[in-house]
C-alpha positions in Angstrom: -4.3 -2.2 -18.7 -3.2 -2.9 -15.3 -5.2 -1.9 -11.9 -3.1 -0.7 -9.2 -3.6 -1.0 -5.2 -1.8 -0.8 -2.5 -2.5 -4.0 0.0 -2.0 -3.0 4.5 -0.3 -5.2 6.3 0.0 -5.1 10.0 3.1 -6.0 12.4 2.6 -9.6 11.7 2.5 -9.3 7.8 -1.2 -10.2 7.9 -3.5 -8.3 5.4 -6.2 -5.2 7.1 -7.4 -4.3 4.0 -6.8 -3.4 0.1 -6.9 0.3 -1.1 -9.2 1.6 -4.3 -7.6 0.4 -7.5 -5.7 3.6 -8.9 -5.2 4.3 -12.8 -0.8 3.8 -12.6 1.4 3.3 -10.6 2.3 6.8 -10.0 -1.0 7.6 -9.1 -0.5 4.7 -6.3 2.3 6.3 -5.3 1.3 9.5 -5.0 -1.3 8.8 -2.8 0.7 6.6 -0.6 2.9 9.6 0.1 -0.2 11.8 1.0 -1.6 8.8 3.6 0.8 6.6 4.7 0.5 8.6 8.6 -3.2 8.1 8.6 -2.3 4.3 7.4 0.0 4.1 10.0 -2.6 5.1 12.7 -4.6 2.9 11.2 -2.3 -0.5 12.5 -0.2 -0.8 9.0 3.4 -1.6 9.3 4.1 -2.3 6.0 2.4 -1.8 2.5 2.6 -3.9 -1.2 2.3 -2.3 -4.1 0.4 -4.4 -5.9 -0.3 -4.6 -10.3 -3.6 -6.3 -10.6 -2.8 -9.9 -8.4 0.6 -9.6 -8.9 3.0 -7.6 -6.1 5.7 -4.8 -7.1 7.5 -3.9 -3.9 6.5 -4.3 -0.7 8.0 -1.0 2.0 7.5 -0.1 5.4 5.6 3.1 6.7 8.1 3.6 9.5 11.3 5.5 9.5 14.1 3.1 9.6 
Protein backbone atom coordinates (compact mmCIF):
# COMPACT_ATOMS: atom_id res chain seq x y z
CA UNK A 1 0.00 0.00 0.00
CA UNK A 2 1.15 3.35 -0.90
CA UNK A 3 2.09 6.27 1.63
CA UNK A 4 1.05 9.56 0.61
CA UNK A 5 2.65 13.19 1.33
CA UNK A 6 2.58 16.23 0.17
CA UNK A 7 6.38 17.76 -0.39
CA UNK A 8 6.56 22.34 0.07
CA UNK A 9 8.35 23.98 -2.19
CA UNK A 10 9.25 27.55 -1.96
CA UNK A 11 9.52 30.31 -4.95
CA UNK A 12 12.64 28.81 -6.13
CA UNK A 13 11.31 25.09 -6.35
CA UNK A 14 13.49 24.17 -3.45
CA UNK A 15 12.10 21.72 -0.81
CA UNK A 16 10.96 23.37 3.16
CA UNK A 17 9.81 20.39 4.29
CA UNK A 18 7.55 16.98 3.66
CA UNK A 19 4.02 16.63 5.36
CA UNK A 20 2.92 13.32 7.58
CA UNK A 21 2.40 10.40 5.30
CA UNK A 22 -1.56 10.23 4.88
CA UNK A 23 -3.53 6.78 4.28
CA UNK A 24 -4.84 7.86 0.21
CA UNK A 25 -4.67 10.15 -1.72
CA UNK A 26 -7.94 11.71 -0.95
CA UNK A 27 -7.00 11.98 2.44
CA UNK A 28 -3.91 14.15 1.00
CA UNK A 29 -6.04 16.08 -0.64
CA UNK A 30 -8.38 16.77 1.67
CA UNK A 31 -6.06 18.20 3.90
CA UNK A 32 -4.33 20.25 1.38
CA UNK A 33 -7.61 21.99 0.88
CA UNK A 34 -8.02 22.66 4.72
CA UNK A 35 -4.10 24.18 4.84
CA UNK A 36 -2.79 25.33 1.90
CA UNK A 37 -3.24 29.31 3.41
CA UNK A 38 -1.38 28.37 6.53
CA UNK A 39 1.25 26.60 3.92
CA UNK A 40 1.27 29.60 2.02
CA UNK A 41 2.19 31.82 5.11
CA UNK A 42 4.53 29.41 5.78
CA UNK A 43 6.90 30.44 2.39
CA UNK A 44 5.35 27.50 -0.01
CA UNK A 45 4.67 28.45 -3.55
CA UNK A 46 4.03 25.31 -4.87
CA UNK A 47 3.25 21.74 -3.45
CA UNK A 48 3.89 17.76 -5.02
CA UNK A 49 1.77 15.31 -4.41
CA UNK A 50 3.80 12.70 -3.79
CA UNK A 51 2.94 8.31 -3.69
CA UNK A 52 5.69 6.96 -1.65
CA UNK A 53 9.12 8.43 -3.72
CA UNK A 54 7.36 8.74 -6.61
CA UNK A 55 5.50 12.38 -7.51
CA UNK A 56 1.72 12.70 -8.82
CA UNK A 57 1.17 16.33 -9.69
CA UNK A 58 2.84 19.02 -8.61
CA UNK A 59 0.19 22.67 -8.16
CA UNK A 60 0.58 25.98 -6.96
CA UNK A 61 -1.04 27.49 -3.78
CA UNK A 62 -1.70 30.87 -5.39
CA UNK A 63 -4.57 31.92 -7.40
CA UNK A 64 -3.56 32.19 -10.94
Amino acid sequence: MSAFHWVLNNADGAALRSTDPFESKEDAEAWMGEHWAELLDEGAETVSLMSDEHALYEMGLRES
